[in-house]
C-alpha positions, 0 to 999 in steps of 0.5 A: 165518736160514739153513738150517743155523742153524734146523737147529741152533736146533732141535738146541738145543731138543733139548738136543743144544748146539753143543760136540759134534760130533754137532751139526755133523755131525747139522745137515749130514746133515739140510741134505744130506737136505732137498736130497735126500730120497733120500739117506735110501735109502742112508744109508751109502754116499750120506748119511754118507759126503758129510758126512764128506767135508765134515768130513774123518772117516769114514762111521762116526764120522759115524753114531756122532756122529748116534746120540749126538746122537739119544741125547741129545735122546731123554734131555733133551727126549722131548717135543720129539722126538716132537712133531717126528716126528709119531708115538710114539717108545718110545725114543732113534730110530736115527741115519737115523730121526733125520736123518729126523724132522728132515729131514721137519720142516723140508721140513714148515715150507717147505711150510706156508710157501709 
């Protein structure tokens, strides 16, 4: 299985489901933030902009797709969510706290796996 199908398997099980555009945009965010965590330092003039060159958008609509994906598995799976962020979540996580937690679960699992 590839990077970027285990990213969106995960974005699935989260309830985010692969018709909206907050999932390629969200599973692209997070394949360029395990390539590169300190992209996560400069989410706006590094990070969104590089996935909406990909994806011919802006930086904002790639921001706003992230935060609805996020807003989305805050509603139909919280527990998941959290299990994957490793802390408690009082609420739907911004959109870089979301690339965030997904980007540290997978860096997580290719460590343990090695």
């Amino acid at each position: 299985m590839t990077a970027l199908s285990e990213i969106g398997e995960v974005l699935r099980l989260l309830g985010v489901s692969r018709n909206l555009s907050g999932h390629r945009l969200t599973a692209a965010a997070v394949l360029l933030t395990i390539e590169k965590p300190e992209r996560l330092l400069s989410v706006t003039k590094e990070l969104y902009p590089a996935v909406a060159v990909q994806y011919d958008c802006s930086w904002q609509c790639v921001e706003r797709a992230i935060r609805s994906a996020a807003a989305r598995a805050w509603l139909r799976n919280p527990q998941y969510l959290t299990q994957l962020a490793r802390y408690p979540l009082s609420g739907a996580p911004t959109s870089s706290e979301f690339v965030d937690i997904l980007a540290s679960y997978f860096l997580r699992s290719e460590i343990q796996s090695q």
